[in-house]
C-alpha positions in Angstrom: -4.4 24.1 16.0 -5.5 27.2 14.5 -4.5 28.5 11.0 -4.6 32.0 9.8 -4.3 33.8 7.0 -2.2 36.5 7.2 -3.5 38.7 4.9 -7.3 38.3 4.8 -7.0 38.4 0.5 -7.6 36.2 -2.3 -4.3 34.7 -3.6 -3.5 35.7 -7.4 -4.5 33.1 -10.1 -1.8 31.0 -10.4 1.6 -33.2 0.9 1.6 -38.7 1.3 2.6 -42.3 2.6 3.3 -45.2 0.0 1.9 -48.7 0.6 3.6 -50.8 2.5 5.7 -53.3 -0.6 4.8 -56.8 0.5 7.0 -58.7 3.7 9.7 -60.7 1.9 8.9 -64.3 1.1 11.2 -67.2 2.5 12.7 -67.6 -1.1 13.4 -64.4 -1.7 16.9 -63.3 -2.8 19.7 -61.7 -0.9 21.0 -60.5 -4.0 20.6 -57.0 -6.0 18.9 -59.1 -8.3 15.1 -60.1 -8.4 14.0 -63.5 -9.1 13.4 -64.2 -13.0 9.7 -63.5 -14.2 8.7 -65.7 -17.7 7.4 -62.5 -19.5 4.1 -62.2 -21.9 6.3 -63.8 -24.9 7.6 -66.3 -22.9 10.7 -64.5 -22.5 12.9 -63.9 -19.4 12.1 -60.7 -17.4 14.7 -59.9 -15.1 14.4 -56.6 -12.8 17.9 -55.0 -11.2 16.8 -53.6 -8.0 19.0 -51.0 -6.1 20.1 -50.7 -2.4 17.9 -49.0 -1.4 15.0 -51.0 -3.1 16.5 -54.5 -1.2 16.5 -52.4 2.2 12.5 -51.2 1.6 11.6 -54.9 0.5 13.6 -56.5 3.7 12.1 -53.9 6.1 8.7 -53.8 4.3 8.8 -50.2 4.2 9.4 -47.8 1.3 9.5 -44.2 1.4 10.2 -41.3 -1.1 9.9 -37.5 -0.9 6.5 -36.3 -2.6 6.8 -33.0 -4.0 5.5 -29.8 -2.5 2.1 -28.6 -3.4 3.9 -25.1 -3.8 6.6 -26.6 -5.7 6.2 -24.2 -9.4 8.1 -26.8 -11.1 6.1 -29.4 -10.3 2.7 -27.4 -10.9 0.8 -27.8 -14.3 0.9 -24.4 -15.7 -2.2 -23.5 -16.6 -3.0 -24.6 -13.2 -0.4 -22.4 -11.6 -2.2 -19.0 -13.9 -5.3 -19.9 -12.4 -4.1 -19.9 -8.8 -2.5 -16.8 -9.6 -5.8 -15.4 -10.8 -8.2 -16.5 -7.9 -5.6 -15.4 -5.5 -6.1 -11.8 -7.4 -9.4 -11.8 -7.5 -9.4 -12.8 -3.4 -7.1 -9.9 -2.7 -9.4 -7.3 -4.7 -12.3 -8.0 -3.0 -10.4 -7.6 0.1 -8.8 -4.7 -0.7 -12.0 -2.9 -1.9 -13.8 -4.2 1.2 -10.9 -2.4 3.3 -10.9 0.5 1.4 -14.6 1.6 2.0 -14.2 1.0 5.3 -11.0 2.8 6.1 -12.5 5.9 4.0 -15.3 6.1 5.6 -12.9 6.2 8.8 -11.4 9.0 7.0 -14.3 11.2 6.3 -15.4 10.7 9.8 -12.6 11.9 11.4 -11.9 14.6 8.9 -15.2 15.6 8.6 -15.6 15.3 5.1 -19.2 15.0 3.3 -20.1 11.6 1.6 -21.0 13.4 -2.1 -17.4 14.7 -2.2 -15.0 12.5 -3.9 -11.4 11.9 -2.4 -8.6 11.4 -3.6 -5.0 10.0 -1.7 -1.4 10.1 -2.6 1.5 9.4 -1.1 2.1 9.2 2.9 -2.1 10.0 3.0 -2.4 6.2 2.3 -0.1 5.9 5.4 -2.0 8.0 7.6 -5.1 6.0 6.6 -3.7 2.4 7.5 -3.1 4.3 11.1 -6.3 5.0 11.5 -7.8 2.0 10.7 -5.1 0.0 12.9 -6.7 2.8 15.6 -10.3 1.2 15.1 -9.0 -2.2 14.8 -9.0 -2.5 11.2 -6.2 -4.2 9.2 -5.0 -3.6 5.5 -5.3 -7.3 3.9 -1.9 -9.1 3.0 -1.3 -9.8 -0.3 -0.9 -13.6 -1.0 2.2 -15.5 -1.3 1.0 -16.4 -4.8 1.1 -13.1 -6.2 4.2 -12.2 -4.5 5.3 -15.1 -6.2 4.5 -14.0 -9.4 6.0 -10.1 -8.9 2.7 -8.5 -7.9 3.2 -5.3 -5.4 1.4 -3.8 -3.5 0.7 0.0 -5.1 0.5 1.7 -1.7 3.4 -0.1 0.4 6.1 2.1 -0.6 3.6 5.4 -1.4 2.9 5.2 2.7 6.3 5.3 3.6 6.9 9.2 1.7 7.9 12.1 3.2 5.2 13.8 1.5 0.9 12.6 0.9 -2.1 14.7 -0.8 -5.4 14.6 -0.2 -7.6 16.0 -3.0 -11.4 16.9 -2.8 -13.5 17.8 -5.4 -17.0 19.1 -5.9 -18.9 16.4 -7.9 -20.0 18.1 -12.4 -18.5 21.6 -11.1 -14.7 21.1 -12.1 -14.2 22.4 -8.6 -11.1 20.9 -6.6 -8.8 21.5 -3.9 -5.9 19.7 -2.6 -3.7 19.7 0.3 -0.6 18.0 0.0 1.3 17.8 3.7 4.7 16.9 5.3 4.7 13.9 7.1 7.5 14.8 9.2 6.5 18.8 9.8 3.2 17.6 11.1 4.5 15.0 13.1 6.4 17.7 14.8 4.1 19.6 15.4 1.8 17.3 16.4 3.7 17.2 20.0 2.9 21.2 20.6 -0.7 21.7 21.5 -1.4 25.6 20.5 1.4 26.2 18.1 -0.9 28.7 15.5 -0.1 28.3 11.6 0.0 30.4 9.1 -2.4 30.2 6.0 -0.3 32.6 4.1 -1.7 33.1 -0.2 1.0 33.0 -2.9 0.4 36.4 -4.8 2.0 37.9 -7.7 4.6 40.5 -6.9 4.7 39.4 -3.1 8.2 39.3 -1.6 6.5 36.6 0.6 5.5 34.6 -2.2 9.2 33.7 -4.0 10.7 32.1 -0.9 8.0 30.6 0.1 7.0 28.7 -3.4 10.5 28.1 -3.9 10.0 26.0 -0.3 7.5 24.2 -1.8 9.0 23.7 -4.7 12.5 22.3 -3.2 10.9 20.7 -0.4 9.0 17.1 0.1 6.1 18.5 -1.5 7.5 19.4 -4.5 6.6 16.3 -6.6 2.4 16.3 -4.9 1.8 20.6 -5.5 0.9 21.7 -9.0 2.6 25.0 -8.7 1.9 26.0 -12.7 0.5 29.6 -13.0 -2.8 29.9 -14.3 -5.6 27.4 -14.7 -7.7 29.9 -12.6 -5.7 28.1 -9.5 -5.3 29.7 -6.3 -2.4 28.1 -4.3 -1.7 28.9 -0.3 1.1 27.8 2.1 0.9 26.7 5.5 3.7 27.6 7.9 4.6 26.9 10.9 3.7 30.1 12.4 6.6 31.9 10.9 6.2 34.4 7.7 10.0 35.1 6.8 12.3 33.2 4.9 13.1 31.0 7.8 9.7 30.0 8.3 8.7 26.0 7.3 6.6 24.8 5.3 4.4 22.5 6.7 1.9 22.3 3.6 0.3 23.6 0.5 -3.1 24.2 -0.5 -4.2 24.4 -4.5 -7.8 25.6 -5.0 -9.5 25.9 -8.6 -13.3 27.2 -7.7 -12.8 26.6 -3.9 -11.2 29.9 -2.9 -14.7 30.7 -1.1 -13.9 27.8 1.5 -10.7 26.7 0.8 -9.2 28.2 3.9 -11.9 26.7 5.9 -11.4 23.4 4.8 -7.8 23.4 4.9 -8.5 23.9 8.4 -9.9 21.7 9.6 -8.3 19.2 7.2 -5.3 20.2 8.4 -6.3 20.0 12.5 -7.7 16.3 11.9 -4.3 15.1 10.2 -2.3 17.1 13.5 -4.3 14.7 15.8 -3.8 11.5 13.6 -0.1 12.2 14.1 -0.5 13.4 17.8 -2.7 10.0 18.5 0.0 7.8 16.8 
C-alpha cells in the first residue's frame, strides 16, 4: 500500500456424604415417635421425628443437599470480598503479563521503536487481540468472581468500535502523533493489493480541506481525532485514493512536533494495520 501526499506541503497549524445414622434396633418404634429419653433433670425427653427421618433410620441412610461452595448466600462475607480481591489481583497480573506481550507483538509488526510510548483506543485493542490469537496468544478471561460482582472488562466493548487510535509520542519532547483509523475502510481495502492512498494535509483556506474535515468530523472517527485549531497541531487525512468530495476517509493523522516524519510514519503505520486486516 502506498500513501501520498498530494501536495508535498506542511499542513496549517491547526461440595459431602453424612454418616450412615445407626441400623435400627429390634425395639425400635414404628411410630413417628422416638422412644422416651429420662433427660439430665430426670425429666422425660421425647423427640418427634418426621417421615423422612423414620425412612433414613429404617434404611440406615440419610441424605441432605449441602450447599454450593459458590452459593453467595451461603458465603461468609468477608470471605466472599476476599475472593473477590484475590481473583483481581489474579486477573491483573494476567492481564499485564498479556499486555507486554501482545505490544511487543505490536511494535514488531508495526515497526515501532521500544523508547516510544504507545498508546491504544478503541478497535486498536481489537486489532491487537488478532494479532496475538495470530501468534498463539490469548487475552486472559476474567473470573466468574468478578463477573459476579459487576467487574467488566475495559477493552471488550472498545474492540468491537468502528473506529481505534493509536498514539505515539516522543519520550520529555511533548512530541506526539496519532492515527486514528476505520475498522471497516481498512478492512476493505485490505482485499485490494495496490490500491494507492492519499495523505492529503488539512490547510487553511483549502477547498479540499472543509469536506474532507467535515468527513472526519461526521464519520467513525469523529469521537478518536482532535480536530481543535491550534495547539501547534498539524492534522492530515487519508483517502482512499480519491481527492473530491466523494472520496472516503479511511483515516486521520494529528501531529504536534512530528510534521518532519509524520507522513512517514503514518505510512508505514498505516501498511502494517492493511495487512493485520488482510491476514485476518
Amino acid at each position: 500500500m502506498s500513501v501520498t501526499d498530494v501536495t508535498g506541503g506542511t499542513p496549517a497549524s491547526f461440595g459431602m456424604a453424612a454418616k450412615p445414622a445407626p441400623a435400627k434396633g429390634p425395639d425400635a418404634p414404628a411410630s413417628g415417635t422416638a422412644a422416651p429419653t429420662t433427660g439430665r433433670n430426670g425429666t422425660v425427653d421425647t423427640v418427634s421425628l418426621s417421615p423422612d427421618a423414620l425412612r433414613a433410620m429404617t434404611t440406615g441412610v440419610i441424605a441432605f443437599t449441602v450447599p454450593k461452595a459458590d452459593d453467595s448466600a451461603a458465603k461468609d462475607p468477608v470471605a466472599a470480598r476476599m475472593e473477590t480481591m484475590l481473583a483481581r489481583r489474579d486477573y491483573d497480573l494476567k492481564q499485564a503479563d498479556y499486555m507486554r506481550e501482545a505490544m511487543g507483538m505490536l511494535r514488531q509488526t508495526l515497526n515501532l521503536p521500544e523508547d516510544q510510548p504507545i498508546v491504544l483506543g478503541g478497535a486498536a485493542h481489537g486489532l491487537l487481540d488478532r494479532l496475538a490469537a495470530k501468534n498463539g496468544l490469548s487475552r486472559p478471561e476474567m473470573p466468574d468472581a468478578l463477573r459476579a460482582a459487576g467487574v467488566k472488562d475495559p477493552f471488550e466493548e472498545s474492540a468491537k468500535e468502528e473506529a481505534g487510535v493509536i498514539g505515539i509520542g516522543m519520550p520529555n519532547s511533548g512530541k506526539e502523533m496519532q492515527v486514528a483509523f476505520d475498522r471497516l475502510g481498512l478492512d476493505a481495502l485490505s482485499g485490494r493489493k495496490d490500491t494507492p492512498v492519499r495523505m492529503i494535509p488539512l490547510k487553511d483556506g483549502d477547498d479540499r480541506s472543509g469536506p474532507l474535515l467535515g468527513a472526519i468530523k461526521g464519520g467513525a472517527l469523529g469521537r478518536l481525532t482532535d480536530t481543535r485549531p491550534g495547539q501547534g497541531a498539524s492534522l492530515w487525512a487519508v483517502t482512499d485514493g480519491a481527492q473530491g468530495p466523494n472520496a472516503r476517509v479511511l483515516a486521520s493523522v494529528r501531529s504536534v512536533g512530528m510534521d518532519d516524519v509524520a507522513t512517514g510514519m503514518a505510512t508505514g503505520l498505516l501498511k502494517g494495520l492493511k495487512g493485520l486486516f488482510a491476514g485476518a
